[in-house]
N, CA, C and O atoms as a Maestro MAE file, in Angstrom:
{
 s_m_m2io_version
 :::
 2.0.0
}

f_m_ct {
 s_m_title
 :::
 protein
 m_atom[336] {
  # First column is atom index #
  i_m_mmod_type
  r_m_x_coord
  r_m_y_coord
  r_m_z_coord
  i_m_residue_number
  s_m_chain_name
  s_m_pdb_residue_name
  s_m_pdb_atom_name
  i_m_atomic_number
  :::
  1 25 -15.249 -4.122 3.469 1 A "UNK " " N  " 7
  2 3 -15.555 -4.976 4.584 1 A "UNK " " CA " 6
  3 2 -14.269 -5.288 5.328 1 A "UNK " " C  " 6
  4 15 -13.280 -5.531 4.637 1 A "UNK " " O  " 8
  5 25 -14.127 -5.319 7.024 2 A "UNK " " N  " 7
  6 3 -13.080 -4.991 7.619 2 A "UNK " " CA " 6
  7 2 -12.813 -6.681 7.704 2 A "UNK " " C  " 6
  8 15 -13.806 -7.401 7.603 2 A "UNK " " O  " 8
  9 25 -11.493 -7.297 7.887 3 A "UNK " " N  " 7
  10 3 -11.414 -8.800 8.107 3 A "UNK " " CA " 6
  11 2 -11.876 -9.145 9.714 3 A "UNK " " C  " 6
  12 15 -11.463 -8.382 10.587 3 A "UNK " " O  " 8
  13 25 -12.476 -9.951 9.980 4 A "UNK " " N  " 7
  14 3 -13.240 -10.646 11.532 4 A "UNK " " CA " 6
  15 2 -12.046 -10.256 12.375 4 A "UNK " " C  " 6
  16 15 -12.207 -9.503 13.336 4 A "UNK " " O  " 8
  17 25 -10.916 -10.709 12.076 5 A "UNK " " N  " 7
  18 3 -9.751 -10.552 13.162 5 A "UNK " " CA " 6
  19 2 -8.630 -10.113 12.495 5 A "UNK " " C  " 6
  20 15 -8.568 -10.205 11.269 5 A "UNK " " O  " 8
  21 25 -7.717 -9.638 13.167 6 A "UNK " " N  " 7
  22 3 -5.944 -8.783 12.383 6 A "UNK " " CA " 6
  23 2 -5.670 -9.944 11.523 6 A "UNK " " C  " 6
  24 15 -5.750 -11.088 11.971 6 A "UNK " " O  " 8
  25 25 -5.421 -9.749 10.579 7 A "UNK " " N  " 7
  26 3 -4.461 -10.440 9.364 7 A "UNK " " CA " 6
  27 2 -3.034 -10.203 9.712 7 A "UNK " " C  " 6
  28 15 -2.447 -9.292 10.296 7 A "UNK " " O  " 8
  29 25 -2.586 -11.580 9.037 8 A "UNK " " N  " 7
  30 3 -1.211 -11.745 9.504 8 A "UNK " " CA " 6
  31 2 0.052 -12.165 8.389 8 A "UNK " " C  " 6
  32 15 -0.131 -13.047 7.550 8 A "UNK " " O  " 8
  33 25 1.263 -11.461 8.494 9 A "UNK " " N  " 7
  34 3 1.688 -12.296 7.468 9 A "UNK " " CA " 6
  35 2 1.362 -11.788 5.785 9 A "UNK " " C  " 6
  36 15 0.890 -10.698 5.459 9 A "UNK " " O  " 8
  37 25 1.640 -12.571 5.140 10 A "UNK " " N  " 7
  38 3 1.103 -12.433 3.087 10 A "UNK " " CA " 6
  39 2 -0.265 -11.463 3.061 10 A "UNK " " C  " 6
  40 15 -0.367 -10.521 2.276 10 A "UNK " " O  " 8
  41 25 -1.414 -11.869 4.138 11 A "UNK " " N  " 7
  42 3 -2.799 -11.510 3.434 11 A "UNK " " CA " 6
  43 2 -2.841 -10.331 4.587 11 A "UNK " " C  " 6
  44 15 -3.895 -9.760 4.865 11 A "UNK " " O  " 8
  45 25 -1.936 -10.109 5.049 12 A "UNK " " N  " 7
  46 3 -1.518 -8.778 5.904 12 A "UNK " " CA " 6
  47 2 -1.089 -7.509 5.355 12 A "UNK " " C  " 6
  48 15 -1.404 -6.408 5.807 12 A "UNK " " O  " 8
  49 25 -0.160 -7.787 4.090 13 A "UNK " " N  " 7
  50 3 0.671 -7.167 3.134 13 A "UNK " " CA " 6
  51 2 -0.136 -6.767 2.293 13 A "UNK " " C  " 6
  52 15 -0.378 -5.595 2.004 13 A "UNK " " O  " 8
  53 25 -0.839 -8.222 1.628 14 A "UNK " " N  " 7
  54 3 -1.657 -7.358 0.452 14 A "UNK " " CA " 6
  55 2 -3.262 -6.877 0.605 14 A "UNK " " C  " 6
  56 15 -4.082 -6.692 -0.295 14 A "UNK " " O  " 8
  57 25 -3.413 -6.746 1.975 15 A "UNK " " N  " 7
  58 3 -4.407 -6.454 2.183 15 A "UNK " " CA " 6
  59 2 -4.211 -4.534 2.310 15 A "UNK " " C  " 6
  60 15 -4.915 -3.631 1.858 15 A "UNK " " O  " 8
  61 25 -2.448 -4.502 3.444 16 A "UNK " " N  " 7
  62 3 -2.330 -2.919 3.552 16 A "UNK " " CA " 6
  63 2 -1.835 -2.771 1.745 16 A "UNK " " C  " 6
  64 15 -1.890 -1.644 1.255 16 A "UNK " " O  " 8
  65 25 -1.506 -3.620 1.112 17 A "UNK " " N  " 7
  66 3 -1.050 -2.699 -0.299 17 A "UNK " " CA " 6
  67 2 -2.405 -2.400 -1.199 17 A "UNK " " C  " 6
  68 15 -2.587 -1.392 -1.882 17 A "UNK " " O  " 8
  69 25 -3.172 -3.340 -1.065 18 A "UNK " " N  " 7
  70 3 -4.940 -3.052 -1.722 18 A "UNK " " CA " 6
  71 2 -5.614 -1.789 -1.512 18 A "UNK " " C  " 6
  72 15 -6.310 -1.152 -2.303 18 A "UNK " " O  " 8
  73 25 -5.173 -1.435 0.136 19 A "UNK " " N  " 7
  74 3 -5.943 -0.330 0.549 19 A "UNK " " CA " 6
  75 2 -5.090 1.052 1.357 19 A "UNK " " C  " 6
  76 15 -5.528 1.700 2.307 19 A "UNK " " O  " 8
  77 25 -3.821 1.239 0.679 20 A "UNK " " N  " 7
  78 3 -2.551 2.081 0.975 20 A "UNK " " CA " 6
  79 2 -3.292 3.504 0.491 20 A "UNK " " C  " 6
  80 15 -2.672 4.238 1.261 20 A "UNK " " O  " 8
  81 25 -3.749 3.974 0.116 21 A "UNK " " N  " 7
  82 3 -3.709 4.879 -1.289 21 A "UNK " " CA " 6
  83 2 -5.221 5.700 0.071 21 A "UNK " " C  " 6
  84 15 -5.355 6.891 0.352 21 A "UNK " " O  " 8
  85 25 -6.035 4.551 0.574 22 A "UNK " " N  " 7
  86 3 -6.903 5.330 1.180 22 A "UNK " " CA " 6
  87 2 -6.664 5.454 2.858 22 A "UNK " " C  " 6
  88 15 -7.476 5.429 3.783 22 A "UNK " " O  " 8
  89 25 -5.433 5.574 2.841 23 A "UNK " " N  " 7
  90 3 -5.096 5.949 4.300 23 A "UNK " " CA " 6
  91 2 -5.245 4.951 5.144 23 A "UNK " " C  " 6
  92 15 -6.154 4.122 5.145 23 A "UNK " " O  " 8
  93 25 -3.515 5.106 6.533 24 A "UNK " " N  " 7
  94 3 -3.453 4.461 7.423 24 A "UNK " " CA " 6
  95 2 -4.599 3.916 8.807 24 A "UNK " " C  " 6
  96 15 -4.605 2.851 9.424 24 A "UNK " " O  " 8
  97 25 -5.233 4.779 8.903 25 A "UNK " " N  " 7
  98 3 -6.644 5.137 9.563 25 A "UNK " " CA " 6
  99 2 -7.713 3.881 8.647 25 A "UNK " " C  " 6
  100 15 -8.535 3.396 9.425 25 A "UNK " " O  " 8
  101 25 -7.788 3.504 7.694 26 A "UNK " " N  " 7
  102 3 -8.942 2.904 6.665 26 A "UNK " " CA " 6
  103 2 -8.490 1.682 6.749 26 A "UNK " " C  " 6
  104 15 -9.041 0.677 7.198 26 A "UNK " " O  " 8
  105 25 -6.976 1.893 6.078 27 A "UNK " " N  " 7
  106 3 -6.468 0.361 5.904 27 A "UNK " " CA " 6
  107 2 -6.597 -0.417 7.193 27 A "UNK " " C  " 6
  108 15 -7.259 -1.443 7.352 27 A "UNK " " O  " 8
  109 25 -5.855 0.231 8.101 28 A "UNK " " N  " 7
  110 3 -5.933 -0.870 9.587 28 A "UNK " " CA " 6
  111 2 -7.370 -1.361 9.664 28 A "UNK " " C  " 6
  112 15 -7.677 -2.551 9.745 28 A "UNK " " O  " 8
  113 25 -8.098 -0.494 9.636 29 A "UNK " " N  " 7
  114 3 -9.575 -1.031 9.649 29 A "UNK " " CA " 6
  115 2 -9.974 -2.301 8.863 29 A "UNK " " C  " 6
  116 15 -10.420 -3.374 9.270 29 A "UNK " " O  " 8
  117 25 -9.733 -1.942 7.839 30 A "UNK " " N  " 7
  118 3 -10.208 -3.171 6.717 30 A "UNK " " CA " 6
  119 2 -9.084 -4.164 7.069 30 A "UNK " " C  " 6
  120 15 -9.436 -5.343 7.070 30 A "UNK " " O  " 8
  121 25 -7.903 -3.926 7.344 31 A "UNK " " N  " 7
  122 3 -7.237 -5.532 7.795 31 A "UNK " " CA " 6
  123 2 -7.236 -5.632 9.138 31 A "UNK " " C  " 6
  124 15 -6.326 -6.311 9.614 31 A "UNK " " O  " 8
  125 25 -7.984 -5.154 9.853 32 A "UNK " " N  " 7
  126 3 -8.760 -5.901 11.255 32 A "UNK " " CA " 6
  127 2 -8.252 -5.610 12.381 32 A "UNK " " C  " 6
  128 15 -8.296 -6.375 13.345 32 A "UNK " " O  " 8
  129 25 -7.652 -4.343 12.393 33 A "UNK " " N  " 7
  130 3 -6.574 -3.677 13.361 33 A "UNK " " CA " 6
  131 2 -7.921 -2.269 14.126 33 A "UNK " " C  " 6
  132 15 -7.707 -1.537 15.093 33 A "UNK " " O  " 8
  133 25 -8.766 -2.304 13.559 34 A "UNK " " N  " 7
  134 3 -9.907 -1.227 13.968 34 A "UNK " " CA " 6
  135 2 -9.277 -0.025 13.946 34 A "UNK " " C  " 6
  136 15 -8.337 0.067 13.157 34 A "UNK " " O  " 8
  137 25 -9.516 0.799 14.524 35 A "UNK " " N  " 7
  138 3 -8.397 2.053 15.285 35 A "UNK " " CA " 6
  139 2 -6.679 1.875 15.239 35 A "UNK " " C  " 6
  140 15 -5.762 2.663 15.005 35 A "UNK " " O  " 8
  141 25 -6.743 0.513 15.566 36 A "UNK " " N  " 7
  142 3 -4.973 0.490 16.800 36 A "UNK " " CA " 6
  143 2 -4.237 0.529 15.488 36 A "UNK " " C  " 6
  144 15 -4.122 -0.510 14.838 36 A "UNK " " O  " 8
  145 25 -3.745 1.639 15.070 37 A "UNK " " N  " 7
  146 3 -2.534 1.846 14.172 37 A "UNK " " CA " 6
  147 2 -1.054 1.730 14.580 37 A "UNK " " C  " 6
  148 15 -0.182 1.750 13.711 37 A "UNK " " O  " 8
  149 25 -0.784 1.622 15.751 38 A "UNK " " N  " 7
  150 3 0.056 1.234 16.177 38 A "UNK " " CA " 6
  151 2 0.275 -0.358 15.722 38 A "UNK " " C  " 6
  152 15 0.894 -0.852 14.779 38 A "UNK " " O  " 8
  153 25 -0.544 -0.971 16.860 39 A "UNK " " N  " 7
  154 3 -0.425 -2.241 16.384 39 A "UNK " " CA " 6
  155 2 -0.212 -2.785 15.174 39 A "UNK " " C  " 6
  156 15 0.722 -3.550 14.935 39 A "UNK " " O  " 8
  157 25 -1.542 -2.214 13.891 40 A "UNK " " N  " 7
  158 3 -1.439 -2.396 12.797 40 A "UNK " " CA " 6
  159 2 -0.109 -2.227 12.449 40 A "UNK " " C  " 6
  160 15 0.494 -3.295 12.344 40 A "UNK " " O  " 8
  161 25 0.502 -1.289 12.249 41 A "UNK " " N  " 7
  162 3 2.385 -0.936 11.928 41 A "UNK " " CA " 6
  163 2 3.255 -1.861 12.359 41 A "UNK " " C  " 6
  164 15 4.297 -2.348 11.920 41 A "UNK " " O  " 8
  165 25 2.430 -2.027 13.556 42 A "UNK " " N  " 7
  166 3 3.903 -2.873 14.259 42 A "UNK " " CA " 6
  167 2 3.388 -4.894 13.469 42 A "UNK " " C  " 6
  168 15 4.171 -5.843 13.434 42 A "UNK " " O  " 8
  169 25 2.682 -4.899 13.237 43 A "UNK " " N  " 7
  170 3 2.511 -6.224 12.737 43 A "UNK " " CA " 6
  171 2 2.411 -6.228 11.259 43 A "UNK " " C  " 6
  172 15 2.041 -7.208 10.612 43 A "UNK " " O  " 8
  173 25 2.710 -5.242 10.825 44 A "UNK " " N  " 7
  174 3 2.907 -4.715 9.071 44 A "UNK " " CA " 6
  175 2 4.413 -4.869 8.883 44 A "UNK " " C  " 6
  176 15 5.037 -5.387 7.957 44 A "UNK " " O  " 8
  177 25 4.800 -4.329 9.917 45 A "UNK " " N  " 7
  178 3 6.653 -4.272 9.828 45 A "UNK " " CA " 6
  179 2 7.311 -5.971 10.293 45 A "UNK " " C  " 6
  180 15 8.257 -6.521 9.728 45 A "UNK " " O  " 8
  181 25 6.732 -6.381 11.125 46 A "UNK " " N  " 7
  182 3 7.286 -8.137 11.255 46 A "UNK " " CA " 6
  183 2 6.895 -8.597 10.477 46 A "UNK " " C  " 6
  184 15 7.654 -9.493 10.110 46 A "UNK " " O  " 8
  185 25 5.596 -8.495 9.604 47 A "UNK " " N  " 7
  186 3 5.458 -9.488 8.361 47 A "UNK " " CA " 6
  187 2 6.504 -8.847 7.255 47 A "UNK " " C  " 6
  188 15 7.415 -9.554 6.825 47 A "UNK " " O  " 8
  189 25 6.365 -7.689 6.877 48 A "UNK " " N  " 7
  190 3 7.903 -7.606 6.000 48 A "UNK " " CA " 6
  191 2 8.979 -7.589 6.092 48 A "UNK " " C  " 6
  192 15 9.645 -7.419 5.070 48 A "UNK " " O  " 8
  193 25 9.705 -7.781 7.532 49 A "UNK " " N  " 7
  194 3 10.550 -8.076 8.176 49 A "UNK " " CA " 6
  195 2 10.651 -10.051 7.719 49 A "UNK " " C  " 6
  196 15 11.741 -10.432 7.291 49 A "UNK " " O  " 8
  197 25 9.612 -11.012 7.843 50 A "UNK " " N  " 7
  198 3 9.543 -12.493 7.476 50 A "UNK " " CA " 6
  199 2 9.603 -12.009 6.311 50 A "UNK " " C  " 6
  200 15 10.627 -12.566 5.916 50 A "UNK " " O  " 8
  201 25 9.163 -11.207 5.239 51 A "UNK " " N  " 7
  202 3 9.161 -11.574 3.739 51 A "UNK " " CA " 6
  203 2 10.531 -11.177 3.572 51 A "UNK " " C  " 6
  204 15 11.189 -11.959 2.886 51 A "UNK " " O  " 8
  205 25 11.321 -9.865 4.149 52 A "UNK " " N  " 7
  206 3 12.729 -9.723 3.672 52 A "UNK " " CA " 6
  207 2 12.063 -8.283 2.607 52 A "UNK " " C  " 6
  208 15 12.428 -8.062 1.453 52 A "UNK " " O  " 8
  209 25 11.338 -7.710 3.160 53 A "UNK " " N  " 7
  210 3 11.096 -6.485 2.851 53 A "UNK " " CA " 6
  211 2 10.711 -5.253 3.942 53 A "UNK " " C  " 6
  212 15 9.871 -5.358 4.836 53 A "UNK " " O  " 8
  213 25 11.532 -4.062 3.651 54 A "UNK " " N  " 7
  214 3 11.545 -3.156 4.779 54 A "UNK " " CA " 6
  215 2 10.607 -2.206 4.501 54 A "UNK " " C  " 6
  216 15 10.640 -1.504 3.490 54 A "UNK " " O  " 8
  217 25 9.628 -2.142 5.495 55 A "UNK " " N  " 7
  218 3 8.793 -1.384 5.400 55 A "UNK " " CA " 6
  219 2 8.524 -0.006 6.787 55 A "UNK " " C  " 6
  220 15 8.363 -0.400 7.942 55 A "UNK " " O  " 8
  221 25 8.509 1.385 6.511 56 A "UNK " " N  " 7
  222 3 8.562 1.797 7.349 56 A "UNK " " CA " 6
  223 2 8.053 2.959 7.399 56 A "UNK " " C  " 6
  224 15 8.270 3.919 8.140 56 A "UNK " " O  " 8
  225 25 6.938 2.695 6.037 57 A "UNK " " N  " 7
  226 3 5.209 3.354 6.422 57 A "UNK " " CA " 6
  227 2 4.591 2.917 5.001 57 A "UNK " " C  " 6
  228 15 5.059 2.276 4.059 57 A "UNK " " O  " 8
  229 25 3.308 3.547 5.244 58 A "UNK " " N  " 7
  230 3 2.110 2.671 4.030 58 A "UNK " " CA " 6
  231 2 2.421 2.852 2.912 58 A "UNK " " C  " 6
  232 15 2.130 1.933 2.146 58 A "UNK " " O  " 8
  233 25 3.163 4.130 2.285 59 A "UNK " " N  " 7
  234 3 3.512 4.359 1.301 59 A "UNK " " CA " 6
  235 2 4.707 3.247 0.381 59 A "UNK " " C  " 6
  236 15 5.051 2.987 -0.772 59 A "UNK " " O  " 8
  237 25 4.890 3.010 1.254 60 A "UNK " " N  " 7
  238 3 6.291 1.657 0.708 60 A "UNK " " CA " 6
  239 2 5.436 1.278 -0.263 60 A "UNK " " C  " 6
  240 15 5.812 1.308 -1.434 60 A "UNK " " O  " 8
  241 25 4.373 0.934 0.019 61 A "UNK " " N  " 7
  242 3 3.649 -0.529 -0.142 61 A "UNK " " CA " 6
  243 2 2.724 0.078 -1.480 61 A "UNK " " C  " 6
  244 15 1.770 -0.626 -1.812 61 A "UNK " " O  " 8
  245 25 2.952 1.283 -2.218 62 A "UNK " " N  " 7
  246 3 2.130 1.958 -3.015 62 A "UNK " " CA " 6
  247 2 3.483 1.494 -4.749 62 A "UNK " " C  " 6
  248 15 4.671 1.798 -4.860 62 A "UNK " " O  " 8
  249 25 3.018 1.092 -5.266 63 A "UNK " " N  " 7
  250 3 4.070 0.496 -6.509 63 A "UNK " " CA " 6
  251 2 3.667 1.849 -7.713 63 A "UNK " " C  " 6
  252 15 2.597 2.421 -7.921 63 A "UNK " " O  " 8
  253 25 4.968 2.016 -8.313 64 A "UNK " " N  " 7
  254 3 4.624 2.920 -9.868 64 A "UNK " " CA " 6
  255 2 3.665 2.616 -10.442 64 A "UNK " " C  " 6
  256 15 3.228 3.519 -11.157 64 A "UNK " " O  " 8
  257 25 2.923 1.384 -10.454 65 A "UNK " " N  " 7
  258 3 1.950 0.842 -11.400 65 A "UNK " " CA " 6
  259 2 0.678 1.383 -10.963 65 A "UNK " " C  " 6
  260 15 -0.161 1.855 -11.730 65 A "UNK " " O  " 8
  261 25 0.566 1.300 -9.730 66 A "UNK " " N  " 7
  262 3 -0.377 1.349 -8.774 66 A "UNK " " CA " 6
  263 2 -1.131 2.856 -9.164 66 A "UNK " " C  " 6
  264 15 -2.308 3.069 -9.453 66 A "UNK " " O  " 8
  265 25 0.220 3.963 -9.036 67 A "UNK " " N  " 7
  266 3 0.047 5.396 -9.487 67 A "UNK " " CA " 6
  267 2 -0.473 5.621 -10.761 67 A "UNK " " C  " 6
  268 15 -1.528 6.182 -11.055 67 A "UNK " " O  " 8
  269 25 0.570 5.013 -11.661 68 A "UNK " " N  " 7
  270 3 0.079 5.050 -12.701 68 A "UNK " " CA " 6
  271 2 -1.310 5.086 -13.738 68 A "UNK " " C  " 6
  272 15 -1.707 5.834 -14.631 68 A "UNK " " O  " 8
  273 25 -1.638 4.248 -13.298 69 A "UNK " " N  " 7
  274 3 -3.347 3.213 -13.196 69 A "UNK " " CA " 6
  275 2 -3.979 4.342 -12.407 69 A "UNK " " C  " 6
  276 15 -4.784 5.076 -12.979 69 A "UNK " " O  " 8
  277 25 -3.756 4.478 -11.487 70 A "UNK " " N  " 7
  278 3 -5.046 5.813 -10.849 70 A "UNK " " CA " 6
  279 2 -5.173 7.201 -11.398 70 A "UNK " " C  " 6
  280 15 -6.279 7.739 -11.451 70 A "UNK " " O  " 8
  281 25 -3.875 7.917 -11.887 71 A "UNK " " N  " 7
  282 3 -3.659 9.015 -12.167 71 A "UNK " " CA " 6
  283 2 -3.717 8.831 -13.991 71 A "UNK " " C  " 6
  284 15 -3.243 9.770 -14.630 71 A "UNK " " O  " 8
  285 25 -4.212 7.803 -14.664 72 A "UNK " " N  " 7
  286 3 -4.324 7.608 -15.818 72 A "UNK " " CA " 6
  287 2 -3.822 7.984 -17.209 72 A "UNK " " C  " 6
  288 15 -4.279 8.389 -18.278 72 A "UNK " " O  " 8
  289 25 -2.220 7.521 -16.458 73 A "UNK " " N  " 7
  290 3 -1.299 7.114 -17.368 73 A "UNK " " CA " 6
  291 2 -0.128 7.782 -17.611 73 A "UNK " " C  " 6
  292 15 0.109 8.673 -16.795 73 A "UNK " " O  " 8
  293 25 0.871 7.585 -18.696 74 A "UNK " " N  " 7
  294 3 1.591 9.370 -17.938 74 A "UNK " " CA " 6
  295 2 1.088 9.768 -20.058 74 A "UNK " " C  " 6
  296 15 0.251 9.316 -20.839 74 A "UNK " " O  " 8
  297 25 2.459 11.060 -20.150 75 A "UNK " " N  " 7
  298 3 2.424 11.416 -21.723 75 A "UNK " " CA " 6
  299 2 3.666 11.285 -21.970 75 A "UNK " " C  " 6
  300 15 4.661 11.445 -21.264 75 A "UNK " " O  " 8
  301 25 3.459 10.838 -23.538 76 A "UNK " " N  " 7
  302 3 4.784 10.458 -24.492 76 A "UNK " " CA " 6
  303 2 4.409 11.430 -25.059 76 A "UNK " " C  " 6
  304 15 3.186 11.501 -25.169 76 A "UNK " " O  " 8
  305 25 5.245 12.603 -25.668 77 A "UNK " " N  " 7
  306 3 5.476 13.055 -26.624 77 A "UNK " " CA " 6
  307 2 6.824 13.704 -26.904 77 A "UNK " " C  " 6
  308 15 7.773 13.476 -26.154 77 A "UNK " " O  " 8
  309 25 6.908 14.281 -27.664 78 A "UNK " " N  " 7
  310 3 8.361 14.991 -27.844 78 A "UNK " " CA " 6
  311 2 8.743 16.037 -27.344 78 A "UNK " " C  " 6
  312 15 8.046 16.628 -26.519 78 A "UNK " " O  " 8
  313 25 10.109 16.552 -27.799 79 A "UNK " " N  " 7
  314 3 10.180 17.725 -26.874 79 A "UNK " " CA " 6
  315 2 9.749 19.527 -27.728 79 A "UNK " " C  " 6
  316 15 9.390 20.597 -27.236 79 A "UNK " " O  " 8
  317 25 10.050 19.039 -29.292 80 A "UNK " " N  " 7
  318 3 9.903 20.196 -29.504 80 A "UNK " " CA " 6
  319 2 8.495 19.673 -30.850 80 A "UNK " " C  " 6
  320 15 8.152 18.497 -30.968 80 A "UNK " " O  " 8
  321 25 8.093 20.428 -31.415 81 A "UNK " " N  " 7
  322 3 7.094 20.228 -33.047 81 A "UNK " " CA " 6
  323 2 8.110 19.582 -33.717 81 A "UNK " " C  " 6
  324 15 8.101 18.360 -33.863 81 A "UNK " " O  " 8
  325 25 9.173 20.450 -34.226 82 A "UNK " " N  " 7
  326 3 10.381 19.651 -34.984 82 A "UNK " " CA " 6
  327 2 10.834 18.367 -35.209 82 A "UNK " " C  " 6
  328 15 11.339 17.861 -36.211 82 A "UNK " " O  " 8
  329 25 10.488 17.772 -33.761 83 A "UNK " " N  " 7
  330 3 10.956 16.524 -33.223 83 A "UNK " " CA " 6
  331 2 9.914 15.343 -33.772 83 A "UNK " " C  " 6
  332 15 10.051 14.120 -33.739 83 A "UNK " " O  " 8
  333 25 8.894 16.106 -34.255 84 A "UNK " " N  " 7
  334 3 7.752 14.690 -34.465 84 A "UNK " " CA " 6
  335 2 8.264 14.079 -36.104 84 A "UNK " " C  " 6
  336 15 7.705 13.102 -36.601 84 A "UNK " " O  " 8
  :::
 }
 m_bond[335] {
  # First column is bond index #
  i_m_from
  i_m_to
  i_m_order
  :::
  1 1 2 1
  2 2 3 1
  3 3 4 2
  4 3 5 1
  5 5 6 1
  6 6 7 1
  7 7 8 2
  8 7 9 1
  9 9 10 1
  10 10 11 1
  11 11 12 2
  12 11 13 1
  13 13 14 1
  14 14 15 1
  15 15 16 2
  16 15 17 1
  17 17 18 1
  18 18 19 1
  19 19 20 2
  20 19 21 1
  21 21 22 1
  22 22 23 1
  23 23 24 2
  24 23 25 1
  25 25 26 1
  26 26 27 1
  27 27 28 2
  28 27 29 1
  29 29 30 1
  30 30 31 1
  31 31 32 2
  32 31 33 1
  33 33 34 1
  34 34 35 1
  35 35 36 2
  36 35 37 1
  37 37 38 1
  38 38 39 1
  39 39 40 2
  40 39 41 1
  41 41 42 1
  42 42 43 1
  43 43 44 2
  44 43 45 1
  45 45 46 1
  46 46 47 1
  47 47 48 2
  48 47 49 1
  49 49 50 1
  50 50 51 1
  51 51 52 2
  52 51 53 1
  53 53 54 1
  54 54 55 1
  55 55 56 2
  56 55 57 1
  57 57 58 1
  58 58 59 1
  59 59 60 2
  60 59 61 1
  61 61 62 1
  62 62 63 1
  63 63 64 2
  64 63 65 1
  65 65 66 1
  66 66 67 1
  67 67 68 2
  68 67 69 1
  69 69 70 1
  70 70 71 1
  71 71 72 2
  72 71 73 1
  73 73 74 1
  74 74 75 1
  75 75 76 2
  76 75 77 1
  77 77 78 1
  78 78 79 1
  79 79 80 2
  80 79 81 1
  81 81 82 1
  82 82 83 1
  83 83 84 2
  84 83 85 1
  85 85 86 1
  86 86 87 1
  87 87 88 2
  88 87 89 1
  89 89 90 1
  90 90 91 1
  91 91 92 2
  92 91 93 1
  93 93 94 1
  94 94 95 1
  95 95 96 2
  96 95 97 1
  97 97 98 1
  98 98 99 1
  99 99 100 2
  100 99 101 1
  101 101 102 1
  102 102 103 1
  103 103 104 2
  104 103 105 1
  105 105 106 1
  106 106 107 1
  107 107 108 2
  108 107 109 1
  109 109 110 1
  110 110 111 1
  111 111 112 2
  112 111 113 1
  113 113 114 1
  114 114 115 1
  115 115 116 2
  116 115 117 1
  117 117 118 1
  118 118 119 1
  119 119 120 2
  120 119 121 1
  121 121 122 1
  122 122 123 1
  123 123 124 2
  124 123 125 1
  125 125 126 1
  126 126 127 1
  127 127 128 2
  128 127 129 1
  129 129 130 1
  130 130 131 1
  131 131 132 2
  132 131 133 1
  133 133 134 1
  134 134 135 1
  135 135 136 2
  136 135 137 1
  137 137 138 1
  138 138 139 1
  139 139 140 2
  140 139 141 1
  141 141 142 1
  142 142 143 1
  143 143 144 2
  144 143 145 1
  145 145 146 1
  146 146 147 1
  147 147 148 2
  148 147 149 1
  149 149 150 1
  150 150 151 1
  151 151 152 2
  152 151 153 1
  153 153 154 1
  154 154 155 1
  155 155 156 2
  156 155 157 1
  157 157 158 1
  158 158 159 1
  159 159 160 2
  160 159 161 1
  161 161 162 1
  162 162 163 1
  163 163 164 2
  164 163 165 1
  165 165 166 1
  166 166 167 1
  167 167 168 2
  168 167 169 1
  169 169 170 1
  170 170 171 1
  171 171 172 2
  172 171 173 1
  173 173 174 1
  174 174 175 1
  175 175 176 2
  176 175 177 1
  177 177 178 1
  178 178 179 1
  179 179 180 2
  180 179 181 1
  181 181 182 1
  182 182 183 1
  183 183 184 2
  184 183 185 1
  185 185 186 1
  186 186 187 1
  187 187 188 2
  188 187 189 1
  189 189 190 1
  190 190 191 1
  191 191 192 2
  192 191 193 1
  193 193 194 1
  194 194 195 1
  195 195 196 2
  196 195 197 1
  197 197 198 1
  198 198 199 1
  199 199 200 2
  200 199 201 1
  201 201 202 1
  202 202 203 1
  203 203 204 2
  204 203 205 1
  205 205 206 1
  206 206 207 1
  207 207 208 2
  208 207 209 1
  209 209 210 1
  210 210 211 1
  211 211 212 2
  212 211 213 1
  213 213 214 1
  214 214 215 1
  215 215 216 2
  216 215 217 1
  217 217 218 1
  218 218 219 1
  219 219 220 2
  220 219 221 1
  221 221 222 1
  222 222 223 1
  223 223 224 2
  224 223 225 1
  225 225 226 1
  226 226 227 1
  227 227 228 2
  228 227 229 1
  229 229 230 1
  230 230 231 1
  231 231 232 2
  232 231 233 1
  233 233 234 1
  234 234 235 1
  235 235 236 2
  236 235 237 1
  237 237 238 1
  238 238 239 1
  239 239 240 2
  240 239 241 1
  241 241 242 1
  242 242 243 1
  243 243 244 2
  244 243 245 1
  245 245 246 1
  246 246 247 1
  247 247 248 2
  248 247 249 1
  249 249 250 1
  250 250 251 1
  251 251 252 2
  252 251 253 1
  253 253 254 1
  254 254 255 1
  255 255 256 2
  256 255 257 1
  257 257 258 1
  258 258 259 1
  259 259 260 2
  260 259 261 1
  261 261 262 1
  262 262 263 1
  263 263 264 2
  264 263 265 1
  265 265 266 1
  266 266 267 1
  267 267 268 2
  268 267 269 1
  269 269 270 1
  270 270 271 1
  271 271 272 2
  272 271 273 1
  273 273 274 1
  274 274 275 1
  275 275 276 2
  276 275 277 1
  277 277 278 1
  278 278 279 1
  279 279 280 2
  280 279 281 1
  281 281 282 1
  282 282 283 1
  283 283 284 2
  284 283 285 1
  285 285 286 1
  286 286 287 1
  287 287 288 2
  288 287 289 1
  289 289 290 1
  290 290 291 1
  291 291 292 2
  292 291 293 1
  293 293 294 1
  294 294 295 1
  295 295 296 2
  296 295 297 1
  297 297 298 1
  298 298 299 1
  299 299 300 2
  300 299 301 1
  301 301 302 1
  302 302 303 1
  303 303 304 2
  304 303 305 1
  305 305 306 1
  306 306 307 1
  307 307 308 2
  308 307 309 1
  309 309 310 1
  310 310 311 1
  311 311 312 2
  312 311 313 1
  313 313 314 1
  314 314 315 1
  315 315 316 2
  316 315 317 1
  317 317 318 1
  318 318 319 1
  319 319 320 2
  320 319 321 1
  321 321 322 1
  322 322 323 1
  323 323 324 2
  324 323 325 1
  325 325 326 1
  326 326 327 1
  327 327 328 2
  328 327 329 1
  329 329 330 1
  330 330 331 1
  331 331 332 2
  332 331 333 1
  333 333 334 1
  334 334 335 1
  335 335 336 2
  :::
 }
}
């Protein structure tokens, strides 16, 4: 569900970091930017510009954990049989 009007600010951030993963095109949508990806960017970059974080596309906003958790998990093991 897209927000009534552009989000601004904190619920701006974690709204593009909630929905990073399914594209710039989706996210603006769901945080209330419709289409205008421009805009969306340009009011993505002044809110992390106020938080003191540089952002300078959606991917920033995608964390190791984030990957991790989707791609389900990484592997530990050793390098050789010997090694166990």
């Amino acid at each position: 569900m897209s927000a009534p009007q552009p989000l601004q600010g904190l619920d701006l951030i974690d709204c593009a970091k909630a929905n990073a993963k399914q594209g710039v095109d989706v996210t603006a949508e769901l945080c209330g930017y419709d289409k205008d990806t421009a805009r969306f960017y340009q009011a993505l970059q002044e809110a992390g510009d106020r938080m003191g974080i540089h952002i300078t596309e959606l991917s920033d906003l995608i964390t190791a954990q984030q990957t991790v958790l989707q791609e389900g998990g990484i592997e530990v093991a050793p390098d050789t049989p010997a090694d166990l």
